[in-house]
Structure formats: structure tokens, C-alpha cells
N, C-alpha and C positions, 0 to 999 in steps of 0.2 A: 433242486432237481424235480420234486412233485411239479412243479408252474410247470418246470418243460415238457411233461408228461400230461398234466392238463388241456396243455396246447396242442400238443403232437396226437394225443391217439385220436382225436374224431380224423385225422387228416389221414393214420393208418385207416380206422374204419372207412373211409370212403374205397381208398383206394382195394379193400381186400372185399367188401361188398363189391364194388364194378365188376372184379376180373372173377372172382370165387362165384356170387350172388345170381351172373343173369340166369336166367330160365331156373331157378333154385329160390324161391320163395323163404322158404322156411331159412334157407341157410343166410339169405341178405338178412331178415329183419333181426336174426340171432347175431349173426354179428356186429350189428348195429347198437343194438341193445343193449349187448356184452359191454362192448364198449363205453356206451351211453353213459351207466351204470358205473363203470369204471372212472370217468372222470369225475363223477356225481363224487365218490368216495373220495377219492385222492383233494377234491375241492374242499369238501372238509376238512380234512388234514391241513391243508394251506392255513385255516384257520384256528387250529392248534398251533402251526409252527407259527402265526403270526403273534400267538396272546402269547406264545413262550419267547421270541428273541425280538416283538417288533418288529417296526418297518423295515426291511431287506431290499436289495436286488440281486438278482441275479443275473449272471455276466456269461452268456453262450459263448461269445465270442463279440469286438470291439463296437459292431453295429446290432449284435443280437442279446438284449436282455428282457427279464421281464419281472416288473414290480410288484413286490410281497407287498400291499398295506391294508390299512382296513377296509376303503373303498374297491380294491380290487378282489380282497377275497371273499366280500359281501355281494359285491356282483358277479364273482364265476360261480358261487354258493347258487344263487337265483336263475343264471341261466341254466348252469348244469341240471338243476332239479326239472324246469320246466322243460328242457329239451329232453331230456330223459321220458318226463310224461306226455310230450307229444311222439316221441316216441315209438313209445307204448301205443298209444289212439292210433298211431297212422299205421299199425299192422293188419286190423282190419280193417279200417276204413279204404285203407287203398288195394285193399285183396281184389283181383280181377284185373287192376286197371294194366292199361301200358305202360310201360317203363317201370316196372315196382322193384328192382334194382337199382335204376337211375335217379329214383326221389328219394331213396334212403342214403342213396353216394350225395346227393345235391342237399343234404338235409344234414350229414356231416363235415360236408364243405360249409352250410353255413354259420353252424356251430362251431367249426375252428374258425373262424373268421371273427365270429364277435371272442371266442377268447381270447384268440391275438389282439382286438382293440381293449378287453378291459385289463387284460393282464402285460400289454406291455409296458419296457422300460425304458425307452427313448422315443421318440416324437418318432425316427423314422419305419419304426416296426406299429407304432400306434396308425400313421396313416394309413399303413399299408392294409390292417387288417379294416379299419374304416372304410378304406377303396372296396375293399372284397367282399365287407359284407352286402355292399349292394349290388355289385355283378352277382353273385350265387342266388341273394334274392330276385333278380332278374327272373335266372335259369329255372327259378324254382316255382314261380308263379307263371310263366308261360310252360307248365309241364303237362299241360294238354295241350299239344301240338297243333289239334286239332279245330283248339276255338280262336279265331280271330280277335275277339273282343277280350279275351284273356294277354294273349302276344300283347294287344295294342294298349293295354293298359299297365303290362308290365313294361312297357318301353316307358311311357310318362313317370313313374317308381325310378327307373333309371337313370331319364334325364334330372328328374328334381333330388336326386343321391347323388349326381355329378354337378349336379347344382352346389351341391352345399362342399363339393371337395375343393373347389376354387377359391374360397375365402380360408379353408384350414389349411391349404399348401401355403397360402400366401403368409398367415399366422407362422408358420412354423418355419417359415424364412426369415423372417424377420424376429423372432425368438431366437433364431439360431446365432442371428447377426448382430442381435441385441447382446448374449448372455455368453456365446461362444460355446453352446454345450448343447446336444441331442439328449441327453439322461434327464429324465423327468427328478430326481431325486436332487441333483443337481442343479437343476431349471426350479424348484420350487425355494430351496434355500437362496436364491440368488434377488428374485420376485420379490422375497417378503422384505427387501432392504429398504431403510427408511426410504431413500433417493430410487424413484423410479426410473426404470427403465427406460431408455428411448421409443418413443413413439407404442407406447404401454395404452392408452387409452384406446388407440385406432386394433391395435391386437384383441384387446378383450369385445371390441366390435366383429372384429372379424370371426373370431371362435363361436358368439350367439350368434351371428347369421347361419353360420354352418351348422348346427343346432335345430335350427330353424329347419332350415330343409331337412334333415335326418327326422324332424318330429314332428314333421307335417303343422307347420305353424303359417297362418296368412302371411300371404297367398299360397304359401306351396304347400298348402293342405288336399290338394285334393285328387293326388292321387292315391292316398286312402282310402277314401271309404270307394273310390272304384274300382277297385283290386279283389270285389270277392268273387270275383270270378274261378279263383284258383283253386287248389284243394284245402277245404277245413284247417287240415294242421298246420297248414303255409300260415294261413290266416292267425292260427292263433300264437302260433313263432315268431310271426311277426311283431301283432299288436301286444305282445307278453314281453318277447327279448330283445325287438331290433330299433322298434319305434322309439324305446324309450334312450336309445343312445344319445340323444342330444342334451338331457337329464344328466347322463354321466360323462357326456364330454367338460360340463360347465364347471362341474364338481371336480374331473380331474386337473382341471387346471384354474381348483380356487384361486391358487397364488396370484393368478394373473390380476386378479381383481382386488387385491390390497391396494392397489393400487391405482385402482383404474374402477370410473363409478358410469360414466356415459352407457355401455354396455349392458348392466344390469336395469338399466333404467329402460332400454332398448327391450331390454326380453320381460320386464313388467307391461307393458302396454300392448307389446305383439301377443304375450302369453294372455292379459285379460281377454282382448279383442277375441285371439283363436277361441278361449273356454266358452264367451257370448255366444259365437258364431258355429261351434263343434255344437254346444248342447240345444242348441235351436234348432239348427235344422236337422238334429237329431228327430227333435220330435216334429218333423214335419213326412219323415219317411215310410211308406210300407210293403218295406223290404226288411226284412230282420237283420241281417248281416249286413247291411247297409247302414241300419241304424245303431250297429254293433261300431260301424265303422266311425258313425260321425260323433258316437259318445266316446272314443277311444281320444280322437282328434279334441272335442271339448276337455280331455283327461289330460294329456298333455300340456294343452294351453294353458290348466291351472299347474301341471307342473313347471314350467319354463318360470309363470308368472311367480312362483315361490323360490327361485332363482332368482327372481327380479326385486324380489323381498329382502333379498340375503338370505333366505332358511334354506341355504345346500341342502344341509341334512335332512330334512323334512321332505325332500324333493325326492332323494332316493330315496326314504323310505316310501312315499307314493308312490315312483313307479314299480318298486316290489309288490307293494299292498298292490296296484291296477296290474300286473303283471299276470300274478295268480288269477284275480277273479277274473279278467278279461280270457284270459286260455280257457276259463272251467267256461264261461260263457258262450267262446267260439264253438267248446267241444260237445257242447251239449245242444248249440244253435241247432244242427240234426232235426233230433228228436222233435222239437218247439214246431217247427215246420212242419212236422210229419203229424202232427198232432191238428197243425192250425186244418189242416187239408181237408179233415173232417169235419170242421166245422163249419158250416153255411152264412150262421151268422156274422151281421153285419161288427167288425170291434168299435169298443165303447174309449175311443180317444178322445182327448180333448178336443179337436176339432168339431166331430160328431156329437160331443156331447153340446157344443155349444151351439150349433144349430138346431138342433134337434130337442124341442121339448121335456123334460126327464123331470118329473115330479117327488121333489124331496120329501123323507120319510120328517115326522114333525118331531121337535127338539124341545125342550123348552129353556135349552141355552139361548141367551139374546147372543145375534152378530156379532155388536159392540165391546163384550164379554170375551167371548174367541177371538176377536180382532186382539184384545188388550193381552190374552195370555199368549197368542202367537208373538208378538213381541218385545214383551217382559220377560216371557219361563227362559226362552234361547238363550238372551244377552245374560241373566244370572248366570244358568248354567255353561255358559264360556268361560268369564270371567271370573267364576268360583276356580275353575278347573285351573285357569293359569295361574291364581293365586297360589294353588297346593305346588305348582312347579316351583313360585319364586316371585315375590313384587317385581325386581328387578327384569323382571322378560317386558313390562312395560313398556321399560324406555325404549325398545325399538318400534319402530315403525311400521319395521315386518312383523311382528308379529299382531299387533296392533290391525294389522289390515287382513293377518289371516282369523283374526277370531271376528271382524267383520262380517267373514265370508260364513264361517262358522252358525255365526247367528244365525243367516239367511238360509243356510241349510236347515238350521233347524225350526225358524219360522215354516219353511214349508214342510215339513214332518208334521208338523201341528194341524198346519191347513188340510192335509193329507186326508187328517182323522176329522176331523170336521166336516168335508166333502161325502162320509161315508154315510154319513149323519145314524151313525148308530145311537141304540136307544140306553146301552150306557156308557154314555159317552163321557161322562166323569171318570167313572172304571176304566175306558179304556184311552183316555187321557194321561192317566196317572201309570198307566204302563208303560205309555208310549216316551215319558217324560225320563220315568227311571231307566228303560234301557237308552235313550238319549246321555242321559247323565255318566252311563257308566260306559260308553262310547266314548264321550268326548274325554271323560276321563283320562281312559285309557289310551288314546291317541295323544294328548298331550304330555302322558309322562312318557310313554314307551319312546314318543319323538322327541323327545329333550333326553333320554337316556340314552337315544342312539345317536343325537346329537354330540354327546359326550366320549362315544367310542369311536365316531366314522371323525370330530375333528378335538382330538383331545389338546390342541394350542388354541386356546381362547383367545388370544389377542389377533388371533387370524379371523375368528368369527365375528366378533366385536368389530373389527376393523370391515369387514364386507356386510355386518349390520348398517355400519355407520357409511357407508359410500352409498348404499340403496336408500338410503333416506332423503329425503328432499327439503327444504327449509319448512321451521316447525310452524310458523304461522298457516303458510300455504296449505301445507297438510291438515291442520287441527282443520281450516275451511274445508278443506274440502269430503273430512270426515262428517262434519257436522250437516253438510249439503246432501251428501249421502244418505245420512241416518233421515234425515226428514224426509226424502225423493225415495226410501224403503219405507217408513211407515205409513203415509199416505199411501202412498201404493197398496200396502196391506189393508189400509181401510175399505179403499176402493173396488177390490178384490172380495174383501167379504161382503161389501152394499152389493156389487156384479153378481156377486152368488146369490145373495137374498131377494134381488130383484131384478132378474133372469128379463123378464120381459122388455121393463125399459130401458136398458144398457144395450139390450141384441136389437130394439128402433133403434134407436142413434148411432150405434158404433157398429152395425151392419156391414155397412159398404167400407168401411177402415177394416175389419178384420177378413173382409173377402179380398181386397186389396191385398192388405198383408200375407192372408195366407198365398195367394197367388205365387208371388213374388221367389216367396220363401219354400214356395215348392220347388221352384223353378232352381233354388240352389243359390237363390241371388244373384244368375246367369254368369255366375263365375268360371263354371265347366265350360258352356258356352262361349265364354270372351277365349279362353284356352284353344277351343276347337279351333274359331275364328282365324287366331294367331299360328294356328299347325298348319290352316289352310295358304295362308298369306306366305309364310316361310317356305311351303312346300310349290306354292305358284312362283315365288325368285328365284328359288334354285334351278326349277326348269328354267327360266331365262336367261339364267346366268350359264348353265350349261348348254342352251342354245346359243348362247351368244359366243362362248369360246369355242366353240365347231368353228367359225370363221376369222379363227386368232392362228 
């Protein structure tokens, strides 16, 4: 009964905000709150009832249930908390505006909508709340009426959310047709039988395309970062609770992929390409919530791409961990602006800085030295860390390719402090290495530990390790192609930093080029426009042309 109650009262609060709330300020966001608050508690609970009797469903009636387990009560735990604290921020923030009844009813409507998709228990209560959480996020980013470019950008959100509904309706046809059952609890014991399913591979395509659109992955990436048009809290509800739905579609339906490897192999190369293409032209933006936007979109991409790894568990725990910090980000974007306003000066980006002359403070580290610990300290401290989990994480593949990534993070942590060219730079090497150390620590066990609780049947995970893996020769080349195409790179970077002058002769006109390009979006928004203009010029003809039908 708590799930039903979980479900049900944001769908009360809306409804007692609209009619109680309008021209009553105080009394909308109190009941909103109340509420807010209310599900926040009762979500916990769920996850005492879950560590006390296990996985459950619960049965409203023969089409109406919804699923007790550990991925559902870890994600209504997450949404509740962060809807709660958007909340909370959008009582002042939205004080004055029009409609301040109407965004706290639109802002409950779209909170019961993601808990009908995490916490349902059959496919047709799952799409339905899938369907809705993108109409309410429509209604709720066009909630100034008043901006054109707000409406027109919440219509692209729309189409690219009905985008992604046409491959999960077709999935969950052909699930139903496969297995004879709507109950997810049912649907999953059926999945893990040795003898796949009928046309099992083309389903788990279809589920990551749908994913895709919901989490803004190339090409349907972009109508994110152009949506900040809307109000703050929309934005950080979104990039905190809705965006990362494709993350937890994948995972609610591991099963499908014991079976089935083509899919995950589909959302490792979409998820790389998005994380390249998000954190690039992140840093080519200045707009802050814009650039809020297209680091959200490169956030994704590496989570899809950890889906493509096999590491489910890792995946949700990412978009929990980006959930959080992305909302504190949106909600604080404010201030950062209100701050930037006063200040005249020009900022010191990487662009700017590399046109622009900037005379380094003197070290008496050699390059070649910083070059060598950039890429020796990282690869220890990964490799130590997976050790303390267990030899055995080795043998995947996935994970193999996430302590890759790891490295390269922490190669550039290094370079970081290198760049600052501070004068103890040893001292603050060796800080920068320990809080490094006790990071990756700590993310490696806590995500093997919650590996343990969100899928405690290993031979499910074992099995979606072993489908995302690709033949071992192919691979070890292509790791090894890697590691040499990153450490040159890293050498080249440190020679570029050390000698500023003859790298910016020669590769001048390549990085004005480059930037160009890459400001420009890649003219991907562009090719879009193009395409709305061309769509929008046949249907006038088509409906000139039936006037005389």
C-alpha cells in the first residue's frame, strides 16, 4: 500500500493546489510541500519493506500494479528527495510569476508521472507513466506563456520524447507476444531462460533506442541544452530526474539482455560518441545553463555507454551521483550569473587562453617528468583500487574499459595542477593524488557494493558482462591502440604547453577552424531547423493540394 500512496499523493497534490491554491500563494506551495515531503517519507519505508520481505508486487487491480525492488525503491528514494528540493527552491524563485498555482499543479503532475514509470508493475502502467512524463514536461517548460522561444523549444522535448515512445510500444508488443505476460516480475523470470525468446535481440534494440531519445543521445540530443529557456527548477527536474530515465529503463529491463548482446553494443558507441560530443561543445559555450546543458548530455552519454559495458549498476549509481550535483548546479546557476554581471572582465577559457599570450609562472619541474606522472600516478591508482574490490573484475571487459576512462580522468586532474604552475607543486601534487586516490577508492567499492544490492543474482550480471564484450583479441588491440593514441597525446599537450609559441604557428588556422565549427554546434541544431522548415513547406502543399480533392 505505501507504492500506492507514493504514486497517488503528488496526483492529490496537484489536483488540491489547482482548485484550493490559485490567487493563494502560500497555500499552493504548502500543499505542495506537505505533500512533497510526504512521499519523500513513505519512499523510505518502501525500502525497509523491501530489506524486510524482498522483491514484491503489488496488485491494485489486474492491469494496475506496482513493483517493490531494489531498483525501484532506490530510484523513488532519488526522485522523491530531489523533487522535494526543487520544491522547496521554486517557492521563491517563482514568487511574482504568473501562474504560481499552475507550476506547482504541473510540477506534481510531473512527479507522479516519473513514479508511475519507476515504480510500476507491468509494462502497461510503465509506458503510460513514460508517455506522461513527457507531456507534463512539455506543459511545464512552456510555463511562460509568454516566450516564444521557450513554447518552440518545448515542442522539440516533445517530439524527441514521442520519439523515443515508438520503439518502447513496439518492444512491449512484441514482449507481450513473446512471453504472454504484462507483469515485469513475470517478464523477468521468463527472459533469464536458457532458450531465448523470440526475436529477443531486435527488442533489446528497440528498448536502447527509446533510451536514447529519453537521454538525449546522438542525434536526439539536442533538444537539451536548448530548453533553458524555462524556469531554473524545471531545468534542474529535469536534468536530476527525467533525463536520466533511459539509464533506468535499460536496467529495468536487464533481463532482456541475457539474452540478447547487439543492443548493448548499440548504446556503448551511441553513449561514447554522445559523452565526446556533450563534453565538447560543452566547452565551446557562453551561456552557463547552456553549458550546464551540454555537460548534462556528455553525462548521459557516459551513462548509456556504462550500459553498454554491462555495468547496470554503476549506471544508476551515476545518474543518482549526476542527479544531485546537477540540481545543486542548476539551482545555484542564479547567483553565478548574477555575480558574472559584475564583472567586466574578459574569462580565462581555454580558448582565450590559447590565443592570447599568458606568461607561465617558472617551475623547476621538467615537462617530461609531469608528462610521466600524468600517466603512470592515474593507471596505479585505478588499478590498485580494482584490486581491493577483487582480481576477478578483470576479466570483464566492462570494467576494463571503465578504469580506461578513469585513468584519463585522472590524467587530467594532473595536468590540471600543472597548468597552475604553482610554486609547490610537489605539495600540491601529492594532495591532489591523495584526494584522487581516496575518490576512486571510494567509487569503486561503494559501486561494486551497490552492485551487490541493486542485482544480487550474479549469474544475471556475469551473463550481460559477458554479451557486452566483444572478441578478446579485437579488444586487447584495440585497448592497446588506445593507451598509445592517449599517451602521446599527453606528451604532445605537455610539449603545446611548454612551447606555446610554435604549436599556436602551425596549428593556428586548425584550431580556428576547429573552434569555428564547434561553436557553431556542429550545425546540427541547424540541419534540424532546415528539416522543421522543409516539413513545415509540404504540409502546406499537401493541404493546398487537398482543397481541390
Amino acid at each position: 500500500m505505501p507504492a500506492f500512496l507514493v504514486v497517488v499523493l503528488p496526483f492529490i497534490s496537484s489536483l488540491l493546489v489547482y482548485t484550493l491554491g490559485r490567487g493563494e500563494e502560500k497555500k499552493a506551495y504548502r500543499i505542495s510541500i506537505g505533500f512533497s515531503f510526504t512521499s519523500l517519507l513513505l519512499s523510505l519505508y518502501l525500502l525497509y519493506e523491501y530489506l524486510s520481505n524482498g522483491a514484491t508486487t503489488l496488485y491494485v487491480s489486474e492491469f494496475l500494479s506496482f513493483r517493490i525492488d531494489a531498483l525501484s525503491v532506490v530510484m523513488a528514494i532519488a526522485v522523491s528527495a530531489i523533487s522535494f528540493i526543487v520544491h522547496a527552491y521554486s517557492v521563491r524563485y517563482m514568487q511574482d510569476d504568473e501562474g504560481y498555482a499552475r507550476f506547482f499543479s504541473l510540477l506534481d503532475l510531473t512527479t507522479f508521472s516519473i513514479y508511475i514509470t519507476v515504480l510500476a508493475g507491468n509494462l502497461l502502467i510503465l509506458f503510460t507513466g513514460w508517455h506522461l512524463v513527457g507531456v507534463f514536461l512539455y506543459f511545464l517548460l512552456s510555463h511562460n506563456l509568454r516566450s516564444e522561444d521557450s513554447s518552440r523549444f518545448a515542442l522539440w522535448t516533445f517530439l524527441a520524447h514521442r520519439a523515443g515512445d515508438i520503439p518502447l510500444l513496439l518492444a512491449f508488443v512484441l514482449l507481450y507476444k513473446s512471453t504472454g505476460t504484462f507483469d515485469i516480475g513475470e517478464l523477468s523470470a521468463k527472459l533469464m531462460s536458457p532458450e531465448p525468446v523470440p526475436g529477443i535481440e531486435f527488442i533489446g534494440v528497440l528498448i536502447v533506442l527509446s533510451a536514447f531519445a529519453k537521454s538525449a543521445q546522438f542525434p536526439l540530443h539536442v533538444w537539451l541544452p536548448y530548453t533553458m529557456g524555462g524556469p531554473t527548477p524545471v531545468s534542474a527536474l529535469m536534468h536530476a530526474g527525467i533525463v536520466n530515465a533511459g539509464g533506468f529503463l535499460i536496467n529495468r529491463f536487464a533481463p532482456v539482455f541475457y539474452n540478447a548482446e547487439v543492443g548493448l553494443h548499440l548504446a556503448f558507441w551511441v553513449g561514447l560518441i554522445t559523452a565526446i560530443l556533450g563534453s565538447t561543445l560543452m566547452l565551446m559555450q557562453n551561456d552557463i545553463k547552456r553549458a550546464l546543458g551540454y555537460s548534462t548530455v556528455g553525462q548521459m552519454g557516459y551513462m548509456i555507454m556504462e550500459c553498454g559495458v554491462g555495468a547496470f549498476a554503476l549506471a544508476v549509481y551515476h545518474l543518482i551521483a549526476h542527479g544531485i550535483f546537477k540540481a545543486t548546479l542548476f539551482m545555484g546557476s542564479g547567483s553565478v550569473i548574477h555575480e558574472a554581471r559584475k564583472d567586466p572582465n574578459i574569462p580565462e577559457n581555454e580558448v582565450y587562453s590559447f590565443f592570447v599570450k599568458r606568461e607561465l609562472p617558472p617551475t623547476k619541474v621538467p615537462w617530461v617528468v609531469f608528462a610521466l606522472i600524468t600517466v603512470l600516478v592515474p593507471l596505479a591508482i585505478v588499478i590498485l583500487a580494482h584490486l581491493v574490490v577483487g582480481v576477478e573484475v578483470f576479466k570483464y571487459q566492462g570494467a576494463i574499459i571503465l578504469l580506461f576512462f578513469g585513468w584519463v580522468t585522472g590524467a587530467q586532474t594532473i595536468f590540471s595542477i600543472y597548468k597552475l604552475g604553482a610554486r609547490s607543486v610537489y605539495k600540491l601534487l601529492m594532495f591532489v593524488i591523495l584526494s584522487f586516490s581516496v575518490v576512486v577508492l571510494g567509487y569503486v567499492v561503494i559501486g561494486h557494493s551497490f552492485e551487490k544490492f541493486l542485482y544480487p543474482d550474479r549469474e544475471l550480471v556475469d551473463r550481460i558482462y559477458e554479451n557486452a564484450g566483444i572478441h578478446p583479441e579485437v579488444f586487447e588491440a584495440q585497448i592497446l591502440l588506445l593507451t598509445l593514441v592517449v599517451i602521446l597525446g599527453w606528451l604532445f599537450v605537455y610539449y603545446a604547453n611548454q612551447n606555446r609559441d610554435v604549436v599556436t604557428s602551425r596549428f593556428r588556422d586548425m584550431y580556428i577552424t576547429l573552434y569555428t565549427h564547434l561553436s557553431r554546434e556542429l550545425y546540427i541544431p541547424d540541419l534540424y531547423e532546415a528539416i522543421g522548415r522543409k516539413l513545415s513547406e509540404l504540409s502546406g502543399w499537401i493541404n493546398r493540394g487537398m482543397r481541390w480533392m
